[in-house]
Each structure stands twice: as C-alpha cells, then as structure tokens.
TORKOL-4160 file (C-alpha; in steps of 0.2 Angstrom, whole numbers, padded with zeros to 4 digits, m for minus):
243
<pt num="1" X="m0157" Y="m0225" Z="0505"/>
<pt num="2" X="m0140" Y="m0217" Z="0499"/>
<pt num="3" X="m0136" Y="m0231" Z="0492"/>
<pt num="4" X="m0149" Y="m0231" Z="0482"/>
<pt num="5" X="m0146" Y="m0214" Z="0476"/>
<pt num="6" X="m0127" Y="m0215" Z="0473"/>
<pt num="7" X="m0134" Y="m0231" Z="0463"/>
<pt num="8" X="m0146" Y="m0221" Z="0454"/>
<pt num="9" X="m0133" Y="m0205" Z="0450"/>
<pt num="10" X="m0123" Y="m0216" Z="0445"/>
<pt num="11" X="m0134" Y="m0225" Z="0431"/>
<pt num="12" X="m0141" Y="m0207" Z="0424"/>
<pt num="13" X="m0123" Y="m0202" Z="0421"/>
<pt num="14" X="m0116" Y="m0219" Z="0414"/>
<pt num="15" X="m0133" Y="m0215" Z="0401"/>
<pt num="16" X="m0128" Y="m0197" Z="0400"/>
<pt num="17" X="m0113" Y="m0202" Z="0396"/>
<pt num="18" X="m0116" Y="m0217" Z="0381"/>
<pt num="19" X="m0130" Y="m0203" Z="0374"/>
<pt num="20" X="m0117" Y="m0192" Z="0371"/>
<pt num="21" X="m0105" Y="m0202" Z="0364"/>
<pt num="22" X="m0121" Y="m0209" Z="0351"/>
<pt num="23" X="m0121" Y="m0191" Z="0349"/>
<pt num="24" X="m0105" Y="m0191" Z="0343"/>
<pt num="25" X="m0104" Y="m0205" Z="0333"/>
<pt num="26" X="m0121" Y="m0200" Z="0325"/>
<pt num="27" X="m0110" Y="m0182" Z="0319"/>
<pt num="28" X="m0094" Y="m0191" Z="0314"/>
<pt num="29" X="m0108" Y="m0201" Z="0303"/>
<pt num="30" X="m0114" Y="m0187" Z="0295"/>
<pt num="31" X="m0099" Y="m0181" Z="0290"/>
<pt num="32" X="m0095" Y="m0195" Z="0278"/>
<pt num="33" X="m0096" Y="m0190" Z="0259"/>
<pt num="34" X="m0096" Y="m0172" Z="0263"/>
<pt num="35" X="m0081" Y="m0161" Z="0256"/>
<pt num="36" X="m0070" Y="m0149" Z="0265"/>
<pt num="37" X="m0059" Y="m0141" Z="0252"/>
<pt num="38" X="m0051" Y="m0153" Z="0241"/>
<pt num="39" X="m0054" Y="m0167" Z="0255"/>
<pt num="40" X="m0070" Y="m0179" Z="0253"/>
<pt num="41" X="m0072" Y="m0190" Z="0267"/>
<pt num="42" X="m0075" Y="m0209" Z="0265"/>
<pt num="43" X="m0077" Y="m0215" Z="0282"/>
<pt num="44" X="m0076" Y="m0212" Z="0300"/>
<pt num="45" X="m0056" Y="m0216" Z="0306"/>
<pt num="46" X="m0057" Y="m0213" Z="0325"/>
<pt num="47" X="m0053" Y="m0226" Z="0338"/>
<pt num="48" X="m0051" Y="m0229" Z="0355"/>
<pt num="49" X="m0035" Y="m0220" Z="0358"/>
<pt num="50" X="m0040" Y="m0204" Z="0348"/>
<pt num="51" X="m0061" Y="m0203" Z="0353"/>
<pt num="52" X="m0056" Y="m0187" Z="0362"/>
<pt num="53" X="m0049" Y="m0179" Z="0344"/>
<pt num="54" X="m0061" Y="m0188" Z="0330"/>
<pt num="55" X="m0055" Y="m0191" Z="0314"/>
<pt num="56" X="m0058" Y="m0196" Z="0297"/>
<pt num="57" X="m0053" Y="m0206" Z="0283"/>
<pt num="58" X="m0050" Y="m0194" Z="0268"/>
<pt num="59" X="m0044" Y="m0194" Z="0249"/>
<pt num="60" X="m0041" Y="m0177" Z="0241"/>
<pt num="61" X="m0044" Y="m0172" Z="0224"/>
<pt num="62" X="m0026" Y="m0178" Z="0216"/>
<pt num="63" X="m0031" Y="m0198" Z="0224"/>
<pt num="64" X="m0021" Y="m0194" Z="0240"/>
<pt num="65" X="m0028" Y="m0203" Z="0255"/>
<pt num="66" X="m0025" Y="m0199" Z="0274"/>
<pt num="67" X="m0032" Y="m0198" Z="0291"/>
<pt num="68" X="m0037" Y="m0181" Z="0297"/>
<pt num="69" X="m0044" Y="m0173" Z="0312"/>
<pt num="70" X="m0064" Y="m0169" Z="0311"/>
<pt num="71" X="m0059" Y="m0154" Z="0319"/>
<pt num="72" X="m0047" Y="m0146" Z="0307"/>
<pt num="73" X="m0059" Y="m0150" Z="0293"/>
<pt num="74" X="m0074" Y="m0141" Z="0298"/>
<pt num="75" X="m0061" Y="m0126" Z="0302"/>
<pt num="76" X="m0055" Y="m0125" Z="0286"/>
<pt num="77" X="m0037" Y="m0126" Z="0293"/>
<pt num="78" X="m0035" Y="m0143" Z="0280"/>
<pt num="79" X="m0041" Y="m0141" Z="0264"/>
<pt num="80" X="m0029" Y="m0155" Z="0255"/>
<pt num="81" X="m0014" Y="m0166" Z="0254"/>
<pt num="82" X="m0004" Y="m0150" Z="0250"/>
<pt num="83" X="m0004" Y="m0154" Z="0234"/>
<pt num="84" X="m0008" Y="m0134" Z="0231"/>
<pt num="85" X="0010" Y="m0132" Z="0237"/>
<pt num="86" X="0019" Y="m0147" Z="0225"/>
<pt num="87" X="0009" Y="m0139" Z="0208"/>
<pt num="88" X="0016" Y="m0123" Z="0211"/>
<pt num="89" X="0000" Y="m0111" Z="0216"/>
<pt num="90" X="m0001" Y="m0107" Z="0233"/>
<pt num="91" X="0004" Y="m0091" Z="0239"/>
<pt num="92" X="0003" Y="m0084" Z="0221"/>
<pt num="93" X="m0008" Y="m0070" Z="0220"/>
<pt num="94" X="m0024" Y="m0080" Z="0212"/>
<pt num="95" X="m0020" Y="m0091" Z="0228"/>
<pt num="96" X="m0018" Y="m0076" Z="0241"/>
<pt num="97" X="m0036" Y="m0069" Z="0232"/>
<pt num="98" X="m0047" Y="m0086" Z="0234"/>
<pt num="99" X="m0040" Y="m0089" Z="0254"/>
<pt num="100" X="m0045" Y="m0070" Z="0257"/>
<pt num="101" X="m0060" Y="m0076" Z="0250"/>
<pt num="102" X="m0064" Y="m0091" Z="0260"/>
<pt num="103" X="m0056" Y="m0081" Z="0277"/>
<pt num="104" X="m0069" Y="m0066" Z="0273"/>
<pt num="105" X="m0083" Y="m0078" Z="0272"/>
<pt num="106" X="m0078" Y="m0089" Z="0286"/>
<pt num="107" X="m0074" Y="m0077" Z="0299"/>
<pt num="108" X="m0090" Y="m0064" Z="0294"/>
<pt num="109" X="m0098" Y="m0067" Z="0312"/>
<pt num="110" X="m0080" Y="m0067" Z="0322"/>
<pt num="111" X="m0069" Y="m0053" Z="0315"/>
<pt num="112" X="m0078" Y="m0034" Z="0317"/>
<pt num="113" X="m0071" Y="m0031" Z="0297"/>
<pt num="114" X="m0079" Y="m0046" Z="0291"/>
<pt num="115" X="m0096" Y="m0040" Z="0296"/>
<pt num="116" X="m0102" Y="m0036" Z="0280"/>
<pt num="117" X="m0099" Y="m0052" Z="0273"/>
<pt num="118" X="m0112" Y="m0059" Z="0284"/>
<pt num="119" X="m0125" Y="m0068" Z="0275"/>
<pt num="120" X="m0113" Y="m0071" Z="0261"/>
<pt num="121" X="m0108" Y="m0087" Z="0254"/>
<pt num="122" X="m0096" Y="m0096" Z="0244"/>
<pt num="123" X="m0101" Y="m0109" Z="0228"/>
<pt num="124" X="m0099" Y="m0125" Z="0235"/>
<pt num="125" X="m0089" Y="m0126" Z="0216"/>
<pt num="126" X="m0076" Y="m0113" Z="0224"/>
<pt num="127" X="m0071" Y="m0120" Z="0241"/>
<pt num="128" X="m0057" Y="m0132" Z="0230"/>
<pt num="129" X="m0044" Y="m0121" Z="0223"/>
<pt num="130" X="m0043" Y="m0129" Z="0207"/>
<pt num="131" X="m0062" Y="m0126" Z="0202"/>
<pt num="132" X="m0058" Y="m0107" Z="0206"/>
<pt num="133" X="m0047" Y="m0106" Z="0194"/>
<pt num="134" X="m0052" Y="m0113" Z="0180"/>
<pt num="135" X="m0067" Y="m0102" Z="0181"/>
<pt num="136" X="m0056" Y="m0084" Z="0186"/>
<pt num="137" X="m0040" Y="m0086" Z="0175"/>
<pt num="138" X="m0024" Y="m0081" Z="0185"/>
<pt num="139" X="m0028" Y="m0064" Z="0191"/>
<pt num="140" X="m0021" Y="m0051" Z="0182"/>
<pt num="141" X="m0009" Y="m0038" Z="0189"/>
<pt num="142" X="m0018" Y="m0022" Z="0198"/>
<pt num="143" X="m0033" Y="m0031" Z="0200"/>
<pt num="144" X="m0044" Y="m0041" Z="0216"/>
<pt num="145" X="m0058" Y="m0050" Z="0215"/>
<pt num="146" X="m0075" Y="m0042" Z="0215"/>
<pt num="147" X="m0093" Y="m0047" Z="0215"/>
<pt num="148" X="m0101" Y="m0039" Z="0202"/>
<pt num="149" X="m0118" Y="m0039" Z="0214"/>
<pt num="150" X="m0111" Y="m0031" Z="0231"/>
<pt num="151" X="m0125" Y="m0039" Z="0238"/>
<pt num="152" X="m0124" Y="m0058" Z="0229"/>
<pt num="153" X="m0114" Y="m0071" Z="0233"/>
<pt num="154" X="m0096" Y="m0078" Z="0227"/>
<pt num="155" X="m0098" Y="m0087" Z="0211"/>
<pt num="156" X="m0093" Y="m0088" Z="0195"/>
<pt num="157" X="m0109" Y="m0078" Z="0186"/>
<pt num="158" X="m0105" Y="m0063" Z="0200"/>
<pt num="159" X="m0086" Y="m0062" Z="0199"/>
<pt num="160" X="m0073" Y="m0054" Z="0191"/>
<pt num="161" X="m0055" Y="m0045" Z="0193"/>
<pt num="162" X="m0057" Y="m0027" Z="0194"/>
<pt num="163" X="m0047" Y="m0011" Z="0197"/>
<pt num="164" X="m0047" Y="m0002" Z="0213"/>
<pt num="165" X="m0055" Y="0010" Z="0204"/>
<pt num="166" X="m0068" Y="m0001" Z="0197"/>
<pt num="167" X="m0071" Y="m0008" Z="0214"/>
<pt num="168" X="m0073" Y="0009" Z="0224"/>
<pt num="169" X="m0089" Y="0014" Z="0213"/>
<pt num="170" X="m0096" Y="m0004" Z="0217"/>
<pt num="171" X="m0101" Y="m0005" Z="0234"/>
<pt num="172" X="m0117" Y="m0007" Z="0244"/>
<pt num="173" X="m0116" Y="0012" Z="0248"/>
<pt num="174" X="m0113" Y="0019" Z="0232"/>
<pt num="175" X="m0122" Y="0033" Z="0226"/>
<pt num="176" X="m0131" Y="0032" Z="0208"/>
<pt num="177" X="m0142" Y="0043" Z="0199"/>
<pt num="178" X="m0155" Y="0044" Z="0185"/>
<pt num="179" X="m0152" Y="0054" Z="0170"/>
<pt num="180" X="m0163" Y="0052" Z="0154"/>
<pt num="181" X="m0169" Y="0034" Z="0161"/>
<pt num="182" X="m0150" Y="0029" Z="0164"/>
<pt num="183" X="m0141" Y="0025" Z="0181"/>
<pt num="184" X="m0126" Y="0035" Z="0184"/>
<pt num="185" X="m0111" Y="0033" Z="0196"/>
<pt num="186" X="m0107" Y="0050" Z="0205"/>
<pt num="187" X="m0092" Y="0049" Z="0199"/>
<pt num="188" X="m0096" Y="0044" Z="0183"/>
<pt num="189" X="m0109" Y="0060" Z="0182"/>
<pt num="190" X="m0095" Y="0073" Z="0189"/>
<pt num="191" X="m0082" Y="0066" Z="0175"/>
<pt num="192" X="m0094" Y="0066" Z="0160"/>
<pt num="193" X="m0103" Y="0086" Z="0167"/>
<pt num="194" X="m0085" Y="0093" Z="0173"/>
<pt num="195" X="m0092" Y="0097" Z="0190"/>
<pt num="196" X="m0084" Y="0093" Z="0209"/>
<pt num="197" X="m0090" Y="0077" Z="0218"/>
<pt num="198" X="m0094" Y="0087" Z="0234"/>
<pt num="199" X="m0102" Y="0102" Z="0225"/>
<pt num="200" X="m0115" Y="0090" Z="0217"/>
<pt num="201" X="m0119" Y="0081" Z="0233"/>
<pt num="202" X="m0122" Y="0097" Z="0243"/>
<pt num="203" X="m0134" Y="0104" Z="0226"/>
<pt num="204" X="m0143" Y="0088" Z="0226"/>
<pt num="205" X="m0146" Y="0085" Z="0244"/>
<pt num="206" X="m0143" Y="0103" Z="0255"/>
<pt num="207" X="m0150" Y="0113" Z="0241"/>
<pt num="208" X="m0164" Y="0101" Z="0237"/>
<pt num="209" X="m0162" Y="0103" Z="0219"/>
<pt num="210" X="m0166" Y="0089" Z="0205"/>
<pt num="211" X="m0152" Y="0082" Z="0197"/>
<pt num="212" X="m0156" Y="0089" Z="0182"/>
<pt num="213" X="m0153" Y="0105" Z="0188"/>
<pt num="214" X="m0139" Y="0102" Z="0199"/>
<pt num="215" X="m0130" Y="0098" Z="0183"/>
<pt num="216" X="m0135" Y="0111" Z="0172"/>
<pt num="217" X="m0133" Y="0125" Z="0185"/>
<pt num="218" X="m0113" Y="0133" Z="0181"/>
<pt num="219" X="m0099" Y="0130" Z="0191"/>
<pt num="220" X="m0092" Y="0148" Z="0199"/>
<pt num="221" X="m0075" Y="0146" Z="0197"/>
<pt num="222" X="m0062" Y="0150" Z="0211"/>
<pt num="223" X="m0055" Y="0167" Z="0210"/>
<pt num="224" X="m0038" Y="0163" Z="0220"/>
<pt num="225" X="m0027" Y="0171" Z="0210"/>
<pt num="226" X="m0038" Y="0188" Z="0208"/>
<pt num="227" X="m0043" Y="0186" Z="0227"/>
<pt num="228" X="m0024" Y="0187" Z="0231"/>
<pt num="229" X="m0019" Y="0203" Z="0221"/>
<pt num="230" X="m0033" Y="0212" Z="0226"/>
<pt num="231" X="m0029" Y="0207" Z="0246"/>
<pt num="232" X="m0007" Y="0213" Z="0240"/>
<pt num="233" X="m0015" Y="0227" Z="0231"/>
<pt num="234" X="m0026" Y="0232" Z="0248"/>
<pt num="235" X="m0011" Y="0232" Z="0259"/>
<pt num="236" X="m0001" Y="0241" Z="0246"/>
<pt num="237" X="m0012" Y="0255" Z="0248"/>
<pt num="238" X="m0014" Y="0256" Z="0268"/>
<pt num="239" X="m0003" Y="0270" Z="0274"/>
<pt num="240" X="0010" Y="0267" Z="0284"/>
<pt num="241" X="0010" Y="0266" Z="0304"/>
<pt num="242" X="0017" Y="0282" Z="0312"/>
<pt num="243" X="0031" Y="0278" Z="0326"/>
C-alpha cells in the first residue's frame, strides 16, 4: 500500500513539476517581440545549463545583438547595448531627468515617495531614450520635467521643462480661484492684488468671505516701527524705581 502511495506522490510531483516548467516556457514565449528599453526581443535563448536564470535573444535599437537575462529585462536594470554611454548622453542632465522618470514610475507601489505616482504611466514611445529626446529637446538649465496635467500621464502632449517656480503652483493640491470667469493660482492672485498668501487663505476660508471680497477688503499695514517708539517712549516716561 505505501508503495503505491510513494508511487503516486511521486507521479503528481514529476506532473507538478513539468506544469511549471510549461508555465515557464509558456512566459519566456510571451515575451518575444516585446521591448524593454531600447532591447526588443527575438526569441527565447535559455538552455539547459541556464533554465534556472531564463534568457533571451535580443537586438537593441543601434542593430546590436546579445543574450540577456529575462529577469534583468522586465526590471529595467538593461535597457541596451550601452550604446547610450558610447553616443555621449547618459548621465547628462536630459539622461538624469528621463531615468528619474522611469525610476518614479517604476517604483510607485515600493518606494513611500513614489506613491503619488501610482496609477501613472510612461508612453511606450518614451521608455527608449532616444525617442525622449527627440520629442523634449536637451533640457535647458534650471529647469525639470513637468506634466502639464499633474494628474496625466508622461508623454509628449503633457510634458515640458519648467522652472521650479512653475512647477510649485502645478501640483495636485494647488489651490485656484475664480475671478471674472478666470482660474487663478493663489499666488498668481496675491501678486497681481498686492496681498499676503496667508492673509487671503485665512479671509477666504476662516472668515468665510467670497473671494471677491477677500481681495478688495485693504490690507492693515504693520505698525512696527510706530509700535516700537511708542513702547521706548512709554518706558521713557515710567519713573524711576526708588532704592
């Protein structure tokens, strides 16, 4: 009778066994004629020696063929031939901006200061450097990219290079107003009325008051410099204590 069972045990893990490995050449299979950076893969290159590290046949964009591990190419962690490094871009700034891109993206459910990012994606145009480029320009001095809808995606129609400056009064929290049937930035609004940031936020939203009249109401000035005499002039004026 235990022999029987050993024999059957035995039988369900050599097909537990062959099922997975179908499995996994059923996903090596997939993978050909999908692109991972500037790689594209042509056909499936493990073999009995390397079944336990998959890999693939491969030919980047510049013609370049080469045998990489599956793993590294759903990673990200090769994305060519290193041609990128012969042609004189990578680690430029316009390089540095586009691997911030794709590290962003990529890490979105891993990294705590990626979390916004989740739900965002990358145009399958931008995931080769080349094609980023040619659509950006080099990035100019002072400047990051920035999607012009926080909320869209990264591609060419929601891109740009922006200031700092530009950026900070594009985010998903930003605060806008209407005035006569126009959207305003805060800080738009408190430059073009001459009024402090904080003192129209506490009108409009502690006071209760429309916006209209948040910006039409004056501004009280601060009397430090009157203040300050009249405190020097008070204890001028306080007699002495007798010893």
């Amino acid at each position: 009778m235990s022999g029987i069972q050993d024999s059957q045990s035995s039988v369900s893990a050599q097909s537990a066994s062959q099922l997975c490995g179908s499995r996994k050449r059923f996903q090596r299979s997939e993978m050909i004629g999908a692109k991972y950076g500037r790689w594209t893969v042509l056909a499936d290159a493990t073999t009995s020696e390397t079944v336990r590290r998959p890999r693939s046949l491969c030919v980047c964009d510049c013609g370049k063929t080469a045998v990489v591990v599956n793993q590294n190419l759903r990673t990200g962690k090769s994305t060519s031939c290193g041609c990128l490094y012969n042609h004189g871009y990578c680690h430029t700034p316009t390089w540095k901006s586009w691997d911030s891109m794709l590290s962003r993206v990529r890490g979105a459910g891993q990294k705590v200061e990626h979390r916004s990012y989740i739900g965002v994606s990358i145009c399958e145009r931008w995931m080769t450097f080349t094609n980023f480029l040619a659509d950006m320009g080099v990035r100019p001095k002072g400047t990051s990219i920035d999607r012009i809808d926080p909320f869209g995606n990264y591609e060419p129609s929601n891109c740009r290079w922006a200031t700092t400056k530009q950026q900070s009064v594009n985010k998903k929290n930003s605060t806008y107003f209407t005035v006569e049937g126009e959207n305003y930035h805060i800080l738009d609004l408190c430059a073009k009325y001459g009024i402090n940031r904080n003192t129209l936020y506490a009108r409009v939203n502690r006071q209760k008051m429309t916006i209209e009249d948040a910006l039409s109401k004056p501004v009280n000035k601060p009397r430090v410099k009157e203040q300050l005499q009249e405190c020097l002039s008070r204890k001028k004026d306080k007699p002495g204590r007798l010893g």
